[in-house]
C-alpha positions in Angstrom: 0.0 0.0 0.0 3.2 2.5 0.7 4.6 2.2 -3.1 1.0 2.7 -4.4 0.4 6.4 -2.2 4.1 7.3 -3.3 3.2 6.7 -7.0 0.3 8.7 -6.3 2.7 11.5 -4.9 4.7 11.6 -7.8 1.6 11.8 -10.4 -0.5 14.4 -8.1 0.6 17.3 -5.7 -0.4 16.4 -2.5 -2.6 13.2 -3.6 -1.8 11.2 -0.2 -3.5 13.6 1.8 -6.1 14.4 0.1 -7.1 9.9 -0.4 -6.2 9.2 3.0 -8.8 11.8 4.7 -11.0 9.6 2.0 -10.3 6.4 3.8 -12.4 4.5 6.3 -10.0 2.3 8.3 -7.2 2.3 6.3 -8.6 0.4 2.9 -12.5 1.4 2.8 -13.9 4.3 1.3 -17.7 5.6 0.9 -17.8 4.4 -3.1 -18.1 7.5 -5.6 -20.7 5.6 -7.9 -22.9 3.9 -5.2 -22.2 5.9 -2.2 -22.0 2.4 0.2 -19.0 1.8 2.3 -16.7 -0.8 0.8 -12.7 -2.0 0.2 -10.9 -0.1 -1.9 -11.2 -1.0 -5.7 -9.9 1.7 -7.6 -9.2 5.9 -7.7 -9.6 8.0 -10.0 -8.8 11.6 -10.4 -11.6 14.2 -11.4 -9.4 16.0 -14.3 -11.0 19.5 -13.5 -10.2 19.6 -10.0 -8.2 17.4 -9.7 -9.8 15.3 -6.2 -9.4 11.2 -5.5 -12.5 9.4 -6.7 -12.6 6.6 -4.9 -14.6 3.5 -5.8 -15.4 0.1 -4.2 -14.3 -2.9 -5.3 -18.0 -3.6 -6.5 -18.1 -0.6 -8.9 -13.8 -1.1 -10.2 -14.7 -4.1 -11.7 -17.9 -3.0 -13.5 -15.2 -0.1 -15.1 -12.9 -3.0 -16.1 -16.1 -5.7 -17.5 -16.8 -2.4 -19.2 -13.3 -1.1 -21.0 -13.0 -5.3 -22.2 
């Protein structure tokens, strides 16, 4: 988990912050598509403002069924 928040470092100005006051626990989030509380599936960043989307497991993989 400490290599993926200092790739996220390198790609966005102060991205760690700004996903960890995000996190419940340490690896659940309130899900950006479905608004539940879940694990951790996958982030985005909003390209105008540049904020974490977080998104449960549930909702990542309908992203990656979708892109395949």
């Amino acid at each position: 988990m400490e290599q993926f928040f200092e790739t996220i470092e390198k790609l966005k100005n102060g991205g760690r912050e700004k996903i960890n006051k995000k996190l419940i626990n340490g690896d659940e989030c309130i899900c950006e598509m479905c608004h539940k509380q879940g694990k951790v599936g996958g982030l985005k960043f909003d390209l105008i403002t540049n904020e974490p989307l977080l998104y449960c497991k549930n909702c990542a993989s309908k992203f990656v069924n979708h892109n395949n």
